[in-house]
N, C-alpha and C positions, 0 to 999 in steps of 0.2 A: 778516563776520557778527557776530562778536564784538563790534567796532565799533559793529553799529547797535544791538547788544544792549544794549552800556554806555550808551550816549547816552540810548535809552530808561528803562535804570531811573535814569538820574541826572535824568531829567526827570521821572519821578513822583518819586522823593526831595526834591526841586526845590521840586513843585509840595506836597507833606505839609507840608516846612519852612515855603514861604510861611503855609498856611491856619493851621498853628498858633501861628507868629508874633500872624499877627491874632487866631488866637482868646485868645490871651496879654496881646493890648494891654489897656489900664487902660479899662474901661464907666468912660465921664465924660459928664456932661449937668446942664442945668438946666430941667426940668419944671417947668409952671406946670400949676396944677389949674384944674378950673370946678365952678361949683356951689357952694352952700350950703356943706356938708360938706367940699368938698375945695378951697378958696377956697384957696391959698394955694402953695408950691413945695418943690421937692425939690431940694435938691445933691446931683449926686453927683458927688465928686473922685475920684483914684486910690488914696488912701489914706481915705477919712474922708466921709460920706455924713449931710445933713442932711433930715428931712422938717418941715417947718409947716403943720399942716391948722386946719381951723374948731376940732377939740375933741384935737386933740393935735400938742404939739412935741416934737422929738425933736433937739436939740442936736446939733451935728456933732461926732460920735464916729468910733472905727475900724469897719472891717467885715470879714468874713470874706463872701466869696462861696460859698455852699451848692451853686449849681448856675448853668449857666450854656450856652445854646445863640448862637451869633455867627453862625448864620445867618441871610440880612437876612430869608429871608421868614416865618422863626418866631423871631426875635431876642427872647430871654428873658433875665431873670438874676435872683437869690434872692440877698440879702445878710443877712446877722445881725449884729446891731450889736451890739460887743464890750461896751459900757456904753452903758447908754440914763438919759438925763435922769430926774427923776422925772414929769414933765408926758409923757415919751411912750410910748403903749397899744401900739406897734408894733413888736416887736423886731424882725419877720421880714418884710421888706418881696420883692414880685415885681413884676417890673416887667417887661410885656409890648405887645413891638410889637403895633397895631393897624393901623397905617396907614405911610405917611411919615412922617408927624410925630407922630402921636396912639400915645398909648403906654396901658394899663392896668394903674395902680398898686395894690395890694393889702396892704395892714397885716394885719398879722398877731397877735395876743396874745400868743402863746405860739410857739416851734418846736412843741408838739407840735399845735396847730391848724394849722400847717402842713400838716405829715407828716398829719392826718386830714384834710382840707379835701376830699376827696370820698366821705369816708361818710354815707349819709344822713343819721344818727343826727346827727351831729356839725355838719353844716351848715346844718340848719334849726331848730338848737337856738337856745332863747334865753338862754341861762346868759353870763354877762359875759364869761368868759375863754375862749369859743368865737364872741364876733363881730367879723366880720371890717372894713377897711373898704376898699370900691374905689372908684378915681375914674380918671374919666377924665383922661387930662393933655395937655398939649403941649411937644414936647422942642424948647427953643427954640434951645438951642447944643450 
């Protein structure tokens, strides 16, 4: 009895270790945008994360990851970039699976337009350092 006891909890221990291994591993991809506005692609390495759209670059700097879900059928993740070039409007980028491949990228002005990005007040404003920008992409590697 003991026996099946231990087997069992070492097999959920097992299986906690695996999922947070992966959720541990380095988000890396290369995003191609479409569209006018979001023509252009995203690196993201293990350490250091680059955006190039139609009206803003963002030089490959470090990042700090804010938040971050690794499951495949809500697969998210929020990075802030430690130093931003001065050409790019984006400190606060989210990057959220849509599909298999199609992902929805989102700039951000400011962290605090992040942290408000669903009060009314705040997302249908047109003040500069409340607009956001989203594109759709394709994550190609």
């Amino acid at each position: 009895m003991h026996t099946i006891m231990a087997l069992g909890l070492s097999a959920i221990v097992g299986f906690f270790s695996i999922a947070a291994a992966a959720s541990d591993q380095a988000f890396t991809g290369v995003f191609e945008g479409t569209g006018r506005a979001c023509s252009g692609e995203m690196q993201v390495r293990a350490k250091t994360i680059a955006w190039h759209s139609t009206f803003s670059t963002c030089t490959a700097t470090r990042y700090d990851v804010l938040e971050r879900n690794a499951d495949p059928s809500q697969e998210r993740i929020v990075f802030r970039l430690k130093k931003r070039s001065s050409e790019c409007r984006y400190p606060v980028i989210e990057a959220v699976r849509t599909s298999e491949y199609n992902w929805n990228v989102t700039g951000y002005p400011s962290l605090e337009g992040f942290q408000k990005k669903h009060l009314p007040d705040w997302s249908i404003s047109a003040l500069p350092d409340r607009q956001v920008l989203s594109c759709p992409m394709t994550k190609s590697k």
